[in-house]
Every structure is written in C-alpha cells, then in structure tokens.
C-alpha positions in Angstrom: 20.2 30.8 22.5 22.6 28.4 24.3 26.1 26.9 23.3 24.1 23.5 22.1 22.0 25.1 20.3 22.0 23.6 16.4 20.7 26.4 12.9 20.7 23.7 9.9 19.0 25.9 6.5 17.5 23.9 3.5 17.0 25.4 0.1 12.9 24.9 -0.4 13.6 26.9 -3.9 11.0 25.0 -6.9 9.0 23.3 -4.3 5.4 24.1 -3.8 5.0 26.4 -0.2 1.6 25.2 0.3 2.2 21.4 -0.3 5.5 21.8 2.0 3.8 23.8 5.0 0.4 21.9 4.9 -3.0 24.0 5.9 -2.4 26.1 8.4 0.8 24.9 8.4 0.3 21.8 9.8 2.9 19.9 8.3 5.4 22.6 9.8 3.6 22.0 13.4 3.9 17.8 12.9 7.6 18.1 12.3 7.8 20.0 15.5 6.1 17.7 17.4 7.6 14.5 15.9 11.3 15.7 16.7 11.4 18.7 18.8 13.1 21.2 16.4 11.7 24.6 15.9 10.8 25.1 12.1 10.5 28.0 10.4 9.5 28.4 6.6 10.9 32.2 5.1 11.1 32.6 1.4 13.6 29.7 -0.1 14.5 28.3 3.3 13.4 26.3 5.6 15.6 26.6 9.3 15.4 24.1 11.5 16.7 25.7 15.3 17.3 23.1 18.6 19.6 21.0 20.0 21.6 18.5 17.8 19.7 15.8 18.4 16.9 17.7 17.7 18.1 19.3 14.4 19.8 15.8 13.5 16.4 13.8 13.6 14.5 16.7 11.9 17.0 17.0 8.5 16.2 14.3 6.7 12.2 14.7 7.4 12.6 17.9 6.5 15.0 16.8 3.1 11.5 14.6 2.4 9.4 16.9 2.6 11.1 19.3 0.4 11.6 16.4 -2.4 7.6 15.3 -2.2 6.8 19.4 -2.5 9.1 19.6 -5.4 7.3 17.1 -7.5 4.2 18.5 -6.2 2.7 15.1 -4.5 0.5 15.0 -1.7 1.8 15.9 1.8 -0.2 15.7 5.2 0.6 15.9 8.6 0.2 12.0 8.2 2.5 11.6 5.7 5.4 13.8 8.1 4.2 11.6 11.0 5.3 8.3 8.6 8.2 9.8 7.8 9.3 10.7 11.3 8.4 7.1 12.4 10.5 6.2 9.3 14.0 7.9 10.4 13.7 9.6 7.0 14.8 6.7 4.9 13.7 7.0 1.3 10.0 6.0 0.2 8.3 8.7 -0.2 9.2 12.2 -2.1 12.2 10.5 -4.0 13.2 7.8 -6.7 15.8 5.7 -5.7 15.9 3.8 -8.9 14.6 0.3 -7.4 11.7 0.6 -9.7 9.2 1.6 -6.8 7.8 4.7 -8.7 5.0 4.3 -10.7 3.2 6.7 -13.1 -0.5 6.5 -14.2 0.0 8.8 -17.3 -4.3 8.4 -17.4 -4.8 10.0 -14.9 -1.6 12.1 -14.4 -0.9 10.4 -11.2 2.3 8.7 -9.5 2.0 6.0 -7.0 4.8 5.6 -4.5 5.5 4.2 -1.7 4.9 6.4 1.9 7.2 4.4 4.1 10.3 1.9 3.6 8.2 -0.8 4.3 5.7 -0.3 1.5 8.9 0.5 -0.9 10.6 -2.9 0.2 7.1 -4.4 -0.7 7.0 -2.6 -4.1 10.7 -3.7 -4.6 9.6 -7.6 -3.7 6.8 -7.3 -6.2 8.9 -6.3 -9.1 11.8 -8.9 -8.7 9.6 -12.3 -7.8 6.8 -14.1 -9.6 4.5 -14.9 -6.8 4.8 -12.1 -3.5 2.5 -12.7 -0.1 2.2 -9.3 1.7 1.1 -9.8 5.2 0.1 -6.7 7.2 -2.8 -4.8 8.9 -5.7 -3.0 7.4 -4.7 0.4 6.1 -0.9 -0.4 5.2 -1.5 -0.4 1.1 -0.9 -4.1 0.6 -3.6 -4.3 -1.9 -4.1 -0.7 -3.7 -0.1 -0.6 -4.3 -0.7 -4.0 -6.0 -3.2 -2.8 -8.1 -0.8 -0.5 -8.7 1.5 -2.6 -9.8 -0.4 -4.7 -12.2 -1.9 -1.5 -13.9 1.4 -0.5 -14.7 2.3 -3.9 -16.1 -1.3 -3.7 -18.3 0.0 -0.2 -19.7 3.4 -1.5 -20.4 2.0 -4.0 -22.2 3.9 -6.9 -19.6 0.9 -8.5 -19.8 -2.6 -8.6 -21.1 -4.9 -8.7 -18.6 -5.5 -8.5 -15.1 -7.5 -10.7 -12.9 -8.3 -9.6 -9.2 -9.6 -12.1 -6.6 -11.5 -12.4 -3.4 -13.0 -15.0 -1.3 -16.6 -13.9 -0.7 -16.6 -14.9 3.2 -19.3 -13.7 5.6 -17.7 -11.2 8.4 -20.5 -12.2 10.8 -23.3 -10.9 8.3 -25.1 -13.3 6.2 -25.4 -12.9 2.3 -28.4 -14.7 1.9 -30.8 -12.1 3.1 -29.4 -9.2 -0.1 -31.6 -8.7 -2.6 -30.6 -9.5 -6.5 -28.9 -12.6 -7.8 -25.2 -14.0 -7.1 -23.2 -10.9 -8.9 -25.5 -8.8 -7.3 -24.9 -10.2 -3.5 -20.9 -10.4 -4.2 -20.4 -7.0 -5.5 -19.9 -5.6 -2.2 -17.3 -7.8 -1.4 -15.8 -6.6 -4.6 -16.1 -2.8 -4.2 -13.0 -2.1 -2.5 -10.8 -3.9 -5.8 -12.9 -1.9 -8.0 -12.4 1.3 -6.0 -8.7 1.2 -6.4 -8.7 0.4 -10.4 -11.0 4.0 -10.6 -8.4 6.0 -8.6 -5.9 4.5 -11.0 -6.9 4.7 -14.3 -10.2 6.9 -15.8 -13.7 5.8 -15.0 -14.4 4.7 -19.0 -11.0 3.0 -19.4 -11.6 0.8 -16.2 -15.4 0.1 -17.9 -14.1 -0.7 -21.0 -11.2 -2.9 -19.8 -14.1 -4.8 -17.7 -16.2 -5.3 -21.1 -13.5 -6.5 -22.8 -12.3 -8.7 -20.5 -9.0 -7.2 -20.0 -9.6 -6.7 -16.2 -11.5 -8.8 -14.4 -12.5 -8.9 -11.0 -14.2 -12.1 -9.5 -14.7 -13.8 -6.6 -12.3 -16.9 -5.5 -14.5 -19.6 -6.2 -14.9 -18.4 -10.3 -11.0 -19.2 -10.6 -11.6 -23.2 -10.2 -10.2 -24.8 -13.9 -8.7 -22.1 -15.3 -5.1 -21.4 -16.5 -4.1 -17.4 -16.1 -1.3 -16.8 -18.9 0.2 -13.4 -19.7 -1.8 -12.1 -16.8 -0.9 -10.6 -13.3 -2.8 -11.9 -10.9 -4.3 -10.6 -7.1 -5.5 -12.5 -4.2 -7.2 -10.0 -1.5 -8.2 -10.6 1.7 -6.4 -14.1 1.5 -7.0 -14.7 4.9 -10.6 -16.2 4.5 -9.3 -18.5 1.4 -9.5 -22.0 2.8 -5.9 -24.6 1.9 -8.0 -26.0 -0.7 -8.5 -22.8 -2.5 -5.3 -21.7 -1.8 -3.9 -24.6 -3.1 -6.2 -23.9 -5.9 -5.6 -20.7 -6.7 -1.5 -20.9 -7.0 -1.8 -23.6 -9.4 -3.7 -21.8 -11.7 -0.5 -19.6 -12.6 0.2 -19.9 -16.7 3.4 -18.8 -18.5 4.5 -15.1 -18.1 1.8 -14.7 -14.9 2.6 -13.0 -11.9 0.6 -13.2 -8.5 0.1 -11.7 -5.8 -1.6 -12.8 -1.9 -2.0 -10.0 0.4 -4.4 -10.7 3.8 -4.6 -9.8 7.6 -3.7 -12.8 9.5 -5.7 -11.2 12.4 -9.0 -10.9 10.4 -9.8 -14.4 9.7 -13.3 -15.0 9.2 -13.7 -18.7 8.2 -15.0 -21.5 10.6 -12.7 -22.1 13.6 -12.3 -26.0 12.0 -11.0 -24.4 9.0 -7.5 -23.1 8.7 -6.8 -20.0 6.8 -4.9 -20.9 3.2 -2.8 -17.9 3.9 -1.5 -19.3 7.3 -0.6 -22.2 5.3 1.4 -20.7 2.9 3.3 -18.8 5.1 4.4 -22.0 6.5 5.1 -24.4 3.4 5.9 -21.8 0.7 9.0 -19.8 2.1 12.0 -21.1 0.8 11.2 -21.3 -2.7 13.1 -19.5 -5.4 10.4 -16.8 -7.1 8.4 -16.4 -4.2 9.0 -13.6 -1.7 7.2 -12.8 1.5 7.1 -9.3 2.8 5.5 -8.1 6.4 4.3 -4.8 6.7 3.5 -3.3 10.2 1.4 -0.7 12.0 4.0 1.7 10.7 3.2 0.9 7.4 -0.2 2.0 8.0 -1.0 4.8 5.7 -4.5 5.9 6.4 -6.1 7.4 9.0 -3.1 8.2 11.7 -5.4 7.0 14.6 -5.4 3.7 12.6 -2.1 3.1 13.4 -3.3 3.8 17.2 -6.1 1.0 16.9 -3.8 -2.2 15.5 -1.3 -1.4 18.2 -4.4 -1.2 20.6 -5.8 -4.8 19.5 -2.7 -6.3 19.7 -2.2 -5.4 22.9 -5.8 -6.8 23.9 -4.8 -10.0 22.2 -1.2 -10.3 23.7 -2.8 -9.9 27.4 
C-alpha cells in the first residue's frame, strides 16, 4: 500500500446486503469500475481502498447506495452507473424534502427520481401548472408523470385524470388492423395504460377507467372539452400538430394541471407539418406557471446500452 493510498469505512448497519452488493455482487463490481476504488463489503462496513481521487469520487456513490438499501428500493448495476454519471448528487436513495418522493400506498411502492435530472423534473412538476419535459426515449418523462398525477388522484388534488396521445403512424399504416377505431388506437395507448398498472392495482386502474376517473384517449377526442379539477398528460407531443397543440392547452379548466412530454428527435408527422411541441418550446417560455425541463442521455434510466444508442444517433445526425 503506498503513501497515497486513501481507507474511507461506511456504516452499511440496517441496509439490505443483497440489495446493496447486487447479484453476484455486481453493484460492488460497477462501483469499481465507474471510479476506480477497490470495494469491499464485511459485515456493517463497506471500505472503499485507492487513491484520493479515487476514494473521493466513490463516497458519495457509495453513501447512495447505502440510503437506497436502507429503505429497501431497487438497486442495479444501472442504477450505480447513474449515480456515478451523477457525481452522487441526491435523486435517488434519499428525500430531500422538495416533494420528489412519492408513495403508491396500493401497491406498496415509492416512485423517485434515479438521477438529478429526473428529480429537477419532479420538482418542476410540483411548483408549475403546465411543465414540457423534453428528452429521449427511456429518461422517465412520462411514467414519472403518471406518477405524479396518481398521487394527486389519491390525495384527492383532483378528480380525475385524463392521459393523451396523438395516434400518428411511425411509418406503419393503421388502416390495415382489424377491429374498429378503439380497437386500432389501443396500441398507441398501451404504453400510458402500462404505467397506470405498475402504479396502482390492476382492479383499481379498471374501475377508475369505468368510472371515468381516468381516462386515457387519443388527442383528437380532447376537441370542445374543458378539463377542470383534472391533471392532465400529453405523450409523445412530438407528433401533435400547432393546431392540436394549440388545442389541447386551451382546454385547461380551473384547478387543472398539464403536462407535455415528447422526443424532439422522433417526429413522425409530414415534413410540411411542424411539430406542436417545437412550437411551444419557442412561444411558450417566458410565461409565469409554465416550466420547461430538458432531460438528457443521462437521464436515461432503462436499458444502460440505451444511453449508448442516443449518444450514438446524435452523433450520426451531428456529422
């Protein structure tokens, strides 16, 4: 061991081991990786051995990891990758009393944010009326919120929830699916209704659907109607043309909040047809009650190769 060598020891004491090291103990093997300390896991303790750079850019990773075991939430090798890429700023593992933690008592769940990104996004959400989130696919824009306006359903903030998409062709045709209209949109509706039944139980979600108290449609059923005491999503915004845009905002009602989230690099409308999201970002900013957040590749939160894919299309594009 040599003169620059760093020891730091955490306490791991009521945090689960198994969460904290990861299968096989992957998680250990990421932090490893991601900042170049040795980690070791004995008992209580988890020692962190390297230089001080080293040992410096692992502790508060580490600190994260710890917390997020502790309340016995899902850690991956993924998760320690975000956190590396994050500096080990808070958003995931801890509350920092911003209001970005949210608990689904239905189905004894807690939704949080896995990178600063997403919790400035949550943050956003909470303090404006109408929020555009603008990122790549995988980041959370739209299942955190869902989140979000389930937790206003349960604490009775308001009294419904109504969930949007534009049903545009990606390069397939609708025409040729068998059933009639409900039947050929549901797909584009799937991934809405996907995140409701991670969030609350199956026979809630179907009974809120019955009665009305959720409803998921596409873009075009929102024409003429006013949406009071509701909050209010806009998915895949991207393929909303500036008339339904322009639509769609003004069907806000008293105690309604919104929110836009799309993929500026996914637009599938007509090239002579400019995205209703594109326009927004350029008219609407400015205006008190309305926040804009961008999330990033970093944000990204599924798959870690992902990440690797957006960076690589962006390159494409940029050459």
């Amino acid at each position: 061991m040599t003169d620059d060598t760093t020891i730091q020891r955490l306490s791991t004491e009521g945090a689960d081991m198994l969460t904290l090291a990861g299968v096989n103990d992957e998680n250990l093997v990421e932090l490893t990786k991601q900042t170049g300390a040795r980690v070791s896991l004995r008992g209580d303790t988890l020692t962190l051995t390297g230089s001080n750079d080293a040992v410096a850019k692992a502790m508060p990773v580490a600190q994260r990891m710890i917390d997020t075991a502790k309340q016995q939430l899902g850690l991956t090798a993924d998760d320690v990758l975000r956190m590396a890429i994050d500096g080990g700023r808070n958003g995931n593992g801890t509350d920092d009393g911003s209001g970005t933690r949210i608990v689904l008592p239905g189905v004894r769940k807690i939704i949080q944010p896995k990178t600063t990104g997403q919790a400035e996004y949550m943050k956003l959400i909470a303090e404006n009326d109408i929020v555009v989130g603008i990122g790549p696919a995988g980041t959370g824009k739209t299942y955190l919120a869902v989140a979000a306006a389930v937790d206003a359903l349960s604490r009775k903030r308001v009294r419904r929830i109504v969930l949007a998409r534009p049903a545009v062709e990606a390069g397939e045709s609708l025409g040729f699916l068998p059933g009639d209209m409900q039947a050929k949109v549901d797909p584009y509706l799937r991934p809405l209704y996907d995140a409701l039944e991670d969030m609350m139980p199956q026979e809630r979600v179907q009974k809120a659907l019955e009665t009305r108290t959720i409803e998921i449609a596409p873009l075009a059923y929102m024409r003429g109607r006013t949406l009071s005491d509701a909050f209010v999503i806009l998915d895949e915004a991207q393929n909303a043309t500036t008339a339904q845009m322009k639509m769609f905002l003004t069907r806000l009602g008293v105690n309604s909040r919104t929110v836009i989230t799309g993929d500026k690099t996914q637009i599938d409308l007509p090239r002579r047809e400019e995205s209703g999201l594109v326009q927004v970002e350029r008219i609407l900013p400015g205006i008190e009650g309305i926040g804009f957040y961008y999330l990033t590749e970093a944000d990204v939160v599924r798959h870690r190769l992902v990440r690797e894919i957006i960076k690589a299309y962006a390159k494409d594009a940029g050459d």
